[in-house]
C-alpha angles and dihedrals in degrees: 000000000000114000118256099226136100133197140205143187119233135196116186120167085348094305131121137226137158117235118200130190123211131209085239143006084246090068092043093046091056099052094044085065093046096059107036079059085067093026096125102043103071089230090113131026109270112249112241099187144343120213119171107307094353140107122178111186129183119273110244117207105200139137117279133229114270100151139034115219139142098280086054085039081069109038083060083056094048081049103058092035094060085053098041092050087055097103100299115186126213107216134156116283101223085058096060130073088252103089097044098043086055107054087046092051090055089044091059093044089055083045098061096035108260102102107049110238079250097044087049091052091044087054101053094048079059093049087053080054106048106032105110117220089236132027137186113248125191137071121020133164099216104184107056103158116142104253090059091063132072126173106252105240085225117046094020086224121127111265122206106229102182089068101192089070088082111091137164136220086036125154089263102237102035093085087049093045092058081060085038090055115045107021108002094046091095078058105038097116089051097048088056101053088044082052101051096060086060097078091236126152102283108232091151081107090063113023090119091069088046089047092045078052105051085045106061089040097053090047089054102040089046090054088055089047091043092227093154095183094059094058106090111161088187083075095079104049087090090070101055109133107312 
């Protein structure tokens, strides 16, 4: 599966802007939405118009990430707090998509080999043992690897540059635990502290079940886009039955 989405580059008067092209106005229109909720914080370019199928932002110079310390550590914090404050719901987890979808996600990847039949079982036990009774569902940024960040030259904040990264009415933690996972994990105690004295939905009790989540999303997704690399089944030992 190859993404059906293109993206180009605009100067206009001297100014820049990035123009991207959907598959479909549905996806546009979404997106439109998502951003004009954070349009005054910087911490995403600001849209400049959406027609049909297409959304043209603003292009944001700013400096990119080359290091990870403790005062990046927490503009990732002030990040995911701006989008965690943004009307999250408490509901009741068995009535969302999220356990389902995980235990369908770790049935394909023993499916297709990369979970064991034991490990699979092991798994689920652990699953019994880490969904919460209750989670926190609404905005999310799902693809938090370095180079789609800059600091703004403005705000110094981080500013998220690929923008449709940014969804709604997602299970709050998974877009975090793909950073957690593979750069912040050296700082994950401290981005949750950070994150706590923010007033933010807590989700630290049960971010084992959003991680166990991520986790299983981000594998299968990666073996349909054949990104080899990104499928790592030790990832998941650490989720034999707790």
């Amino acid at each position: 599966m190859q993404k059906d989405k293109s993206l180009h580059f605009v100067t206009v008067n001297g100014q820049q802007f990035k123009r991207l092209v959907f598959c479909d106005s549905f996806v546009a229109v979404e997106l439109e939405r998502n951003l004009e909720c954070f349009r005054r914080d910087g911490i995403f370019p600001n849209i400049v118009i959406r027609y049909e199928r297409e959304i043209w932002v603003e292009f944001v110079q700013g400096r990119l990430i080359k290091e990870v310390d403790d005062s990046l550590v927490e503009k990732v914090a002030i990040f995911y707090s701006r989008l965690y404050s943004e009307a999250p719901r408490l509901v009741e987890t068995n009535t969302t998509m999220f356990p389902d979808r995980l235990d369908r996600d770790l049935h394909f990847l023993n499916q297709i080999g990369i979970l064991s039949n034991g490990l699979l079982g092991e798994i689920r036990k652990s699953v019994d043992v880490l969904q919460p009774t209750h989670c926190w569902i609404g905005f999310d940024y799902t693809d938090p690897v370095k180079k789609n960040f800059v600091l703004h030259p403005q705000t110094h904040l981080l500013c998220a540059v690929d923008v449709e990264g940014l969804v709604c009415e997602h299970l709050i933690g998974m877009g975090a635990a793909k950073a957690l996972v593979r750069w912040l994990n050296p700082f994950k105690n401290e981005f949750f502290r950070l994150l706590a004295t923010k007033g933010v939905p807590d989700i630290q009790a049960y971010y084992g079940f959003i991680e166990l989540c991520f986790l299983a999303q981000w594998t299968k997704r990666a073996f349909f886009e054949r990104d080899w690399k990104a499928i790592k089944p030790d990832y998941f030992e650490g989720y034999r039955r707790l």
